[in-house]
Every structure is written in structure tokens, then in C-alpha cells.
C-alpha positions as CSV (number, residue, x, y, z in Angstrom):
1,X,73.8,108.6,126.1
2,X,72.6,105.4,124.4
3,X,71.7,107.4,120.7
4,X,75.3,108.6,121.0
5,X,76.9,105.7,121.7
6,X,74.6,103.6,118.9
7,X,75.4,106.3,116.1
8,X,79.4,105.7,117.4
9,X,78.5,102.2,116.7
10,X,77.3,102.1,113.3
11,X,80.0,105.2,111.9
12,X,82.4,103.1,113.1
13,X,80.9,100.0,111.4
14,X,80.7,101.6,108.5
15,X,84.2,102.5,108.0
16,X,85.4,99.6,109.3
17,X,83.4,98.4,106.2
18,X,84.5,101.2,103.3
19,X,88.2,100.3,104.7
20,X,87.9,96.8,104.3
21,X,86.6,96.9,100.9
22,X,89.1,99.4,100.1
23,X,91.9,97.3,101.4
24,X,90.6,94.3,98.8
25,X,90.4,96.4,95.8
26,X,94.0,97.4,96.5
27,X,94.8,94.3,96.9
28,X,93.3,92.8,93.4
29,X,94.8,92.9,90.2
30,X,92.1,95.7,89.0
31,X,93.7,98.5,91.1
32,X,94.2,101.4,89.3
33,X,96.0,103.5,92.2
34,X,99.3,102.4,91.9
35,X,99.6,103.7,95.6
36,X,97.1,101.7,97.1
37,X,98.0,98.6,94.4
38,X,101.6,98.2,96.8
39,X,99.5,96.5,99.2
40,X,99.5,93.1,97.6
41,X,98.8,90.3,100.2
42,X,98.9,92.6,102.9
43,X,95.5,94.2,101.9
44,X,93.6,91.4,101.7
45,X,94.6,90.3,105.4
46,X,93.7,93.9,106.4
47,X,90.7,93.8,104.5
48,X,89.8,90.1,106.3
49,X,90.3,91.6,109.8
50,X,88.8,94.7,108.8
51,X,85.5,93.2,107.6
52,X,86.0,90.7,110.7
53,X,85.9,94.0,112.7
54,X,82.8,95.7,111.0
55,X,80.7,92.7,111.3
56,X,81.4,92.7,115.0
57,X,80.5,96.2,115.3
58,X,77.4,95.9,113.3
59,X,76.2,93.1,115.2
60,X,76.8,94.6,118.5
61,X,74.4,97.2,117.7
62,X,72.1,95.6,115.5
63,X,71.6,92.2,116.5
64,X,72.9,89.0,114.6
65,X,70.9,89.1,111.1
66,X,70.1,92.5,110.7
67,X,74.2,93.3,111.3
68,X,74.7,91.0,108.8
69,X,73.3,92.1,106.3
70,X,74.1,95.8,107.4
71,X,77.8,95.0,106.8
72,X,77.7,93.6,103.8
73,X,75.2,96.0,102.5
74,X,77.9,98.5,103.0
75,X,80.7,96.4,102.4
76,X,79.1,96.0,98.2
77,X,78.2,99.1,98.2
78,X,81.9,100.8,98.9
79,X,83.3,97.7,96.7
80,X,81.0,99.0,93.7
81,X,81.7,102.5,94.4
82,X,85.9,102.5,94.7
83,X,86.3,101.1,90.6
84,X,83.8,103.6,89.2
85,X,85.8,106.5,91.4
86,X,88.7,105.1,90.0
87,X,87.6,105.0,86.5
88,X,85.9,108.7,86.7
89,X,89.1,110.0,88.6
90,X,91.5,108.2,86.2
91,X,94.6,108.0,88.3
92,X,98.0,107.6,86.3
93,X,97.2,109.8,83.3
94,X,97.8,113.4,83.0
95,X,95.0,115.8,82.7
96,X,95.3,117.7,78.8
């Protein structure tokens, strides 16, 4: 049905968005999973067609402005949420 296919829409939107934010912060110098900081270059051009790929998604479904701002709404809000993960799961050290 249409709901079904709308909601397919926007999940998919919306990790299309969490994984391009992911793929720039393991691509910046600020990283701190060495795992995902092997990435380099590589994740900011999978982050740029990543995002490229959200945006499409979102404004499919939502219309030119409103998928705008969708995306990026998401986009900040996975970009402000991956450093304070990393910083509360502090990856690298050893639990005492």
C-alpha cells in the first residue's frame, strides 16, 4: 500500500542519512574508533554519495523543501550523536 511504501521511504532515508554522517566522522581526524578511522578519503566519498542518496530519498517522499530539511535534520542529528557515543563508549581504553 502507499503508508507502506512512504514509511520504506523515509527508514530508508534515514539510514541513508545516519550512514552518511557516520562515514564523515570516520573519515575526520576526530575519530575515535580506530576501525572506522581506516576509512580515510574513502569515507568522505561514501559519505558524499550517501547523503546524495538520502536527499533523493527524502525528497521523493516529501517534496523538495520539506526533504531538505528532513535530511539534514537527521543528517546533524546522527553527526552530533556519533562523538558523544564515542566519548561515553570510550573505545581504545580498557575497562578497570
Amino acid at each position: 500500500s502507499a503508508d507502506t511504501l512512504a514509511t520504506l521511504y523515509c527508514v530508508l532515508a534515514g539510514g541513508a542519512s545516519v550512514f552518511s554522517a557516520l562515514a564523515f566522522y570516520a573519515a575526520s581526524p576526530h575519530c575515535r574508533w580506530p576501525r572506522l578511522r581506516r576509512a580515510g578519503r574513502l569515507g568522505r566519498q561514501i559519505g558524499l554519495v550517501a547523503a546524495a542518496a538520502a536527499l533523493w530519498l527524502w525528497m521523493a517522499e516529501l517534496g523538495f523543501a520539506a526533504g531538505l530539511v528532513a535530511m539534514l535534520c537527521t543528517w546533524m542529528l546522527a553527526a552530533m550523536l556519533l562523538p558523544a557515543i564515542a566519548a561515553w563508549h570510550r573505545p581504545g581504553t580498557e575497562p578497570r
